[in-house]
C-alpha positions in Angstrom: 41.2 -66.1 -40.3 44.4 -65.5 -38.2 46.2 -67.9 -37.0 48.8 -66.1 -34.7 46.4 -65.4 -32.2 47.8 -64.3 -28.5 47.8 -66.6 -25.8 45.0 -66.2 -23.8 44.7 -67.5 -19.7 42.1 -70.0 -19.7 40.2 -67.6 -17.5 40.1 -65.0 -20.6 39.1 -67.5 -22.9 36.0 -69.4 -21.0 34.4 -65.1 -20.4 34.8 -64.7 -23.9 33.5 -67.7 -24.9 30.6 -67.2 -22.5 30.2 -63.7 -23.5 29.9 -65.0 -27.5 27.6 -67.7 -26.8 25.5 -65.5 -25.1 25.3 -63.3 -27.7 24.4 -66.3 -30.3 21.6 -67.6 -27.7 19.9 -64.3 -27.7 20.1 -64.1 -31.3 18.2 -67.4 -32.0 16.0 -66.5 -29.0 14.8 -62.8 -30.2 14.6 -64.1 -33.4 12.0 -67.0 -32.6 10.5 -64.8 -30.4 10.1 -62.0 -33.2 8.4 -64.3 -35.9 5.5 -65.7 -34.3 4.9 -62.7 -32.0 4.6 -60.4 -35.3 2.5 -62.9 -36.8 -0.2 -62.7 -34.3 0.1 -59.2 -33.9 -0.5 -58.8 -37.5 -3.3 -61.0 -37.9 -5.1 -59.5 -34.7 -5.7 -56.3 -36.7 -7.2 -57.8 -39.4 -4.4 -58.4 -42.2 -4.4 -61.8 -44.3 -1.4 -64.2 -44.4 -0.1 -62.6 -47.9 0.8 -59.4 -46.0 2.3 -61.9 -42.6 4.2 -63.0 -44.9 5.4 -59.8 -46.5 6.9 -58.5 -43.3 8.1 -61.4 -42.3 10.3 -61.5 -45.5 11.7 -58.2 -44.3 13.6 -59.8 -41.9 15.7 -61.4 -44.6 15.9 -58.1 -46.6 17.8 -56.8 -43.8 20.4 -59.8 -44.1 21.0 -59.6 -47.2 21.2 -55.5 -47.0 24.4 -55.9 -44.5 25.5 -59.8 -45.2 27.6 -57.9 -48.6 29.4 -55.9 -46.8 29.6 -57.5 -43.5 33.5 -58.0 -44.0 34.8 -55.3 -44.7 32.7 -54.2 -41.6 34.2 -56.5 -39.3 37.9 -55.9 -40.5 37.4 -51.8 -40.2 35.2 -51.7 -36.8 35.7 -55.3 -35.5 33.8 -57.8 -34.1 32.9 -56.6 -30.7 31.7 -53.2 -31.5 29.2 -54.5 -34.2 27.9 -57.0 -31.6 27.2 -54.3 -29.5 25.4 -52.2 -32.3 23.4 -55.1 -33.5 22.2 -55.8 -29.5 21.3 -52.6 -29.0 19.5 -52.1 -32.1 17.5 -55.5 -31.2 17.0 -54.1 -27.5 15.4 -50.7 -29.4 13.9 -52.0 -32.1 11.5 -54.2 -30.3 9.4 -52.1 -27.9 9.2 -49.4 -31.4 6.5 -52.4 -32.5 3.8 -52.0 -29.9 4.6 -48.2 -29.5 3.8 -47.2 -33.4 0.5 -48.5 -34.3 1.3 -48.0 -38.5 1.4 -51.0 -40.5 3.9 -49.8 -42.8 6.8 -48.8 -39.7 6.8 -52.2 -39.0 8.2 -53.4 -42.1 10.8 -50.7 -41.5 11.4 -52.2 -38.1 11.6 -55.9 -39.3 14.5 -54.6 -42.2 16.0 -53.2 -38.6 15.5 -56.1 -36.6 17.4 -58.7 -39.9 20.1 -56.4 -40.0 20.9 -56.9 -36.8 20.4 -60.5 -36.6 22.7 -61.3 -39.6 26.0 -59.3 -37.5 25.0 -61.2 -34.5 24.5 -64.6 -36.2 28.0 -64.2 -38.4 30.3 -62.6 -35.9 29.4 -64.6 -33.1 29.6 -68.0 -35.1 33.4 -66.1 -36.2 34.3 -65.3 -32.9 33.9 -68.8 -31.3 36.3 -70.0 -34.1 38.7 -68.3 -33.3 38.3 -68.7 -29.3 39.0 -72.5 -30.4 42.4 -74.1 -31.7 42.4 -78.1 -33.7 41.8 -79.8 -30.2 38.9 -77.9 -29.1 37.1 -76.6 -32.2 34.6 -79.9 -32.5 33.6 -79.4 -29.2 33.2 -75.7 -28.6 31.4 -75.5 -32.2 28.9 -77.7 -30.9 28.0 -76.1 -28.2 27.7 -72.8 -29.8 25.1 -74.9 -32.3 22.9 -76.6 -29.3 22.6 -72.9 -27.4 21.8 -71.4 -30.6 19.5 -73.9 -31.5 18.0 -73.6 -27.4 17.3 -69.9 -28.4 15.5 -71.1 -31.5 13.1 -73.3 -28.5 13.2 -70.3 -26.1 11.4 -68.0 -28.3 8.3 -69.2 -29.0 8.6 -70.9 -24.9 8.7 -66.9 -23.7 5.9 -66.0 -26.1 3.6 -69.0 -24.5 4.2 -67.2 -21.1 4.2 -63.8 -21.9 1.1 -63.7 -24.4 0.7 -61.8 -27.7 -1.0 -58.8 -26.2 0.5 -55.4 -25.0 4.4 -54.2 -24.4 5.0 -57.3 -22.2 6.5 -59.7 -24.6 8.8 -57.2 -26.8 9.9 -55.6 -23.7 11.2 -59.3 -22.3 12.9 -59.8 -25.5 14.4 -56.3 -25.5 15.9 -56.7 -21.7 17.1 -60.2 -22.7 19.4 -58.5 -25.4 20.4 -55.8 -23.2 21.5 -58.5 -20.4 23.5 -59.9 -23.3 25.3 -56.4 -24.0 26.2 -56.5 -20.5 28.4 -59.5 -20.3 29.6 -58.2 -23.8 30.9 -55.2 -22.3 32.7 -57.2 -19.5 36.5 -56.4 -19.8 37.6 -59.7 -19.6 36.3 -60.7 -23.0 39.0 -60.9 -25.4 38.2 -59.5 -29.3 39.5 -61.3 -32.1 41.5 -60.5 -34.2 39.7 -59.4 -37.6 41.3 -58.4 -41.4 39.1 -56.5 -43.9 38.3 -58.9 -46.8 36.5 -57.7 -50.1 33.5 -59.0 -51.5 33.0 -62.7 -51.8 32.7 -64.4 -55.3 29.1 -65.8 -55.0 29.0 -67.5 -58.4 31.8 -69.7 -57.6 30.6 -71.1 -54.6 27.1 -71.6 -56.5 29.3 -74.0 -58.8 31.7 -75.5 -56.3 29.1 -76.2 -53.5 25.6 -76.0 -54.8 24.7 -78.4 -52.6 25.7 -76.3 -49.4 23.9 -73.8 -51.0 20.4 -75.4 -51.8 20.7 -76.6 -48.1 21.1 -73.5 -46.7 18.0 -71.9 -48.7 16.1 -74.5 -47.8 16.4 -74.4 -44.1 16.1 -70.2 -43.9 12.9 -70.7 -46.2 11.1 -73.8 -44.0 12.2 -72.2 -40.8 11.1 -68.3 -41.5 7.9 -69.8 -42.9 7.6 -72.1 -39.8 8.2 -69.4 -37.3 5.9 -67.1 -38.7 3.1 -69.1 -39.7 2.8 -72.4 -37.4 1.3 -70.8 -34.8 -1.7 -69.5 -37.0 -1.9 -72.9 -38.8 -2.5 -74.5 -35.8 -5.3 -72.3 -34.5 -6.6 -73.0 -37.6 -7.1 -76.8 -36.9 -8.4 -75.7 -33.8 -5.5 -75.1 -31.3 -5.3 -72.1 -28.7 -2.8 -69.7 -29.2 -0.9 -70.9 -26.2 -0.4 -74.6 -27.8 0.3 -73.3 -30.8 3.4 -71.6 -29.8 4.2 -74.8 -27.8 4.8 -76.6 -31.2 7.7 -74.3 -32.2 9.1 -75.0 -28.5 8.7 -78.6 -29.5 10.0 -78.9 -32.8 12.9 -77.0 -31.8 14.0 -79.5 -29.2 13.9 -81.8 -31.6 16.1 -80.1 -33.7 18.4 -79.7 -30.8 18.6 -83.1 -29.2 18.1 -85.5 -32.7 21.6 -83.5 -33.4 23.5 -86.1 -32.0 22.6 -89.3 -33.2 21.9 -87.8 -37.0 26.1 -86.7 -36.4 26.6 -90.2 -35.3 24.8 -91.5 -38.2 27.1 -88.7 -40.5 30.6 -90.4 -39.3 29.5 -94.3 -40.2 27.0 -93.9 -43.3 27.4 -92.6 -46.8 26.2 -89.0 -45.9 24.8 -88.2 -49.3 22.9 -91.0 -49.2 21.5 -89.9 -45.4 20.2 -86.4 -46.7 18.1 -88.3 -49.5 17.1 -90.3 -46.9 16.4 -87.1 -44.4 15.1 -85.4 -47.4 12.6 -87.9 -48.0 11.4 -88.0 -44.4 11.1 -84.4 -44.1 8.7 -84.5 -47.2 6.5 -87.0 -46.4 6.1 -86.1 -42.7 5.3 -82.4 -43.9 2.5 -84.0 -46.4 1.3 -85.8 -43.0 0.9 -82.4 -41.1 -2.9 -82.4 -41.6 -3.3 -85.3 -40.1 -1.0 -85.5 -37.2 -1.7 -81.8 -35.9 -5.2 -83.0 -34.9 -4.7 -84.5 -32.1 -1.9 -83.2 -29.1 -0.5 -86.6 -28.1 0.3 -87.5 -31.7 1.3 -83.6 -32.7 4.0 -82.9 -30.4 6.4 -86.1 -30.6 5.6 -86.2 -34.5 6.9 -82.3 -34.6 9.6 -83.1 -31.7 11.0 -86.5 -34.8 10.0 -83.9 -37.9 12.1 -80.8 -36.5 15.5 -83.3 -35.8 15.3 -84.8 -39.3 14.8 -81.2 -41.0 17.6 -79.7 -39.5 19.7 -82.8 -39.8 19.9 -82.0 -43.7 21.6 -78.6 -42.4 24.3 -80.9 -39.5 25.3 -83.5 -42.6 26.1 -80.7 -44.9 28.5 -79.4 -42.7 29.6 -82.4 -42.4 30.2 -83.1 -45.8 31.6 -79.3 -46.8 34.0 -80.1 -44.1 35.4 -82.8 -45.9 35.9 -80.7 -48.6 36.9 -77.4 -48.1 39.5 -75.7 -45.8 41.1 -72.3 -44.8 39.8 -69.2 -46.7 37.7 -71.4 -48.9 35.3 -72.8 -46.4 35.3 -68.8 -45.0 34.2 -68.3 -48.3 31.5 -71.3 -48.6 30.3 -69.4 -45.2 30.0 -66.1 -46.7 27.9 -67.6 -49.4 25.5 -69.4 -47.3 24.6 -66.2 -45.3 23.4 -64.6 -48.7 21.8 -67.8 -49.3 19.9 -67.6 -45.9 18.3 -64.7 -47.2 17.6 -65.4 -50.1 15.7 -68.5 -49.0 14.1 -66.6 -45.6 12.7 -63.9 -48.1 11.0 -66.1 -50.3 9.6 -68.9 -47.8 7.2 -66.7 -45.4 6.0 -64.7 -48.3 4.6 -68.3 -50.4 3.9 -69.7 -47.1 1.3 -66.5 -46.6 0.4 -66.6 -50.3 -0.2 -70.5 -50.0 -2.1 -69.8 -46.7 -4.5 -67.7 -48.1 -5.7 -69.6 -50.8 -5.5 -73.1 -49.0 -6.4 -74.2 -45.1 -3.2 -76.1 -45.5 -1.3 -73.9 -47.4 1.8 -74.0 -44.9 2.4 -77.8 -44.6 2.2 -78.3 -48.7 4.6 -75.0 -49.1 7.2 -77.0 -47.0 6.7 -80.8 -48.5 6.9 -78.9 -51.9 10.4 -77.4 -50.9 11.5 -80.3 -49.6 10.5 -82.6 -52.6 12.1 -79.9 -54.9 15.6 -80.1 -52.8 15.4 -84.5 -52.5 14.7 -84.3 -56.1 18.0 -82.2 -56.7 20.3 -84.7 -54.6 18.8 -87.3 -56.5 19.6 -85.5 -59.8 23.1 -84.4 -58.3 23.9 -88.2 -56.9 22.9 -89.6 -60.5 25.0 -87.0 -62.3 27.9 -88.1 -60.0 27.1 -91.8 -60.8 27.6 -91.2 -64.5 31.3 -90.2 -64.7 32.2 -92.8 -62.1 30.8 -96.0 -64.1 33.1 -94.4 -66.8 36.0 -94.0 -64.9 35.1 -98.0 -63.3 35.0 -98.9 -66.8 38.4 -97.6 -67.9 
């Protein structure tokens, strides 16, 4: 990134920053919107969870379709213009579901509708860096995370009020990006500077950060597969549709509000001990599912405490690749993690659906299993670590 950026009046910088955020919001918003929206769609004419899943996973073909070559992109066109392609394309793309009735278009449409997620989701999170200098970064960062993470909770929250049926609900999401082009297009807001990079050397960040890396997989896996399929599980115990979606909406706030006191806990605790602790949580309380989705006044504070300690595996691995890597090289941990993301968001819905199929509970065991395969790794990873140190002690 540069770092002889202009001066800009305060003014200047709060519209841009307003104008980015935005942009970010609307990305988690049509995307949590998208997922459970398609899902019921696709299961109200007649197709089994296997092929739910299948489209859903499109989504993350289209990341990692334009995540390769999303820097040189942004270094020829720039930021702004690409967040103006990929809101557009959203505002399009979505009313193209309802209006072609073929099955097979709409896996053409999800590739779209990833494509443009991944530029909105990478520029955006680029452009508020470099809005923010060494005194404000903490703070600004945050708040682009909590309003992404409020457009996660908005989607499935629009969905409950809109309904499934008809043009109503993809037409909401639709305006809500073209509101978000708008204040794009606002003069005022100030486009970063950006330098064409070449491809990103994937292998070594594998090596140097695998934990970052299994992370990241994880949560795009859990939360595609959570998105998609929560909603059906739930009717499945018996909820209305309505509820259903009201789970997302709950364990999204969760994720958003539990931020705070997991960060807390990240600045005064060993934080590698914390994630096996998180990890572990996160895999029992998914085993519990069955149980706890019975009944509404258990379901909702259990998913509210379940969706802050899943996504507090994601805050405390930021924390900790923080600690560890600077400049170009945490750009480069970054670029990784977005190929990463979809690798992990193809492969969760589509064993989710495969898992639903053959098993009522098919989606909570998918997730405990991911997340008992991940707290296993740490474990390996922390005992590996252990090994060298005694030695070292020793000498």
């Amino acid at each position: 990134m540069s770092h002889d950026r202009p001066a800009l009046s305060p003014r200047a910088r709060r519209l841009s920053l307003a104008a980015v955020i935005a942009a970010a919001t609307i990305f988690g918003l049509t995307y949590s919107l998208a997922a459970p929206l398609l899902a019921l769609n696709l299961a109200a004419r007649g197709l089994g969870e296997t092929m739910i899943g299948l489209n859903a996973a499109m989504h993350a073909l289209g990341v990692l379709l334009v995540a390769p070559a999303l820097p040189r992109l942004a270094g020829r066109f720039g930021a702004r213009p690409l967040i103006l392609f990929a809101l557009l394309l959203t505002a399009l793309l979505l009313p193209l579901f309802p209006a072609l009735p073929l099955v097979w278009a709409w896996f053409l449409l999800r590739i779209g509708l990833g494509i443009g997620a991944e530029i909105l989701f990478v520029l955006t999170e680029t452009w508020a860096s470099e809005l923010s200098d060494d005194a404000t970064r903490g703070r600004i960062m945050a708040t682009y995370t909590a309003l992404l993470s409020l457009g996660f909770a908005g989607g499935p929250l629009l969905l409950s009020l809109t309904g499934a049926e008809g043009l109503l609900p993809f037409a909401a999401g639709s305006g809500i990006a073209l509101l978000a082009l708008l204040l794009m297009l606002h003069p005022g807001v100030v486009r970063p500077p950006m330098r064409a990079h070449g491809p990103g050397g994937l292998l070594r960040w594998l090596r140097l950060a695998p934990v970052a890396m299994a992370t990241t997989a994880l949560n795009a896996g859990v939360e595609t597969a959570g998105l998609s399929f929560l909603t059906l599980y739930a009717v499945r115990l018996g909820w209305e549709e309505q509820a259903g979606t009201q789970l997302i909406t709950t364990l999204m706030l969760g994720a958003i509000l539990l931020q705070l006191p997991i960060g807390w806990l990240c600045d005064r605790m060993d934080r590698r001990r914390l994630m096996l602790g998180l990890g572990l949580l996160a895999t029992l309380g998914a085993l519990a599912w069955p149980v706890l989705l019975r009944e509404p006044w258990i379901a909702y504070p259990a998913l509210f405490l379940w969706g802050g300690v899943f996504v507090g595996l994601y805050t405390t691995m930021l924390a900790i690749i923080g600690d560890r890597f600077r400049g170009t090289d945490l750009v480069g941990v970054y670029a990784a993690m977005g190929l990463l993301w979809g690798a992990g968001a193809l492969l969760g819905p589509s064993l989710a659906g495969l898992a639903l199929d053959l098993s009522t509970h098919g989606l909570p065991l998918v997730v405990a299993l991911a997340c008992g395969v991940f707290t296993g790794f740490l474990l390996l990873r922390r005992e590996a670590h252990r090994g060298p140190a005694r030695e070292a002690s020793a000498t």
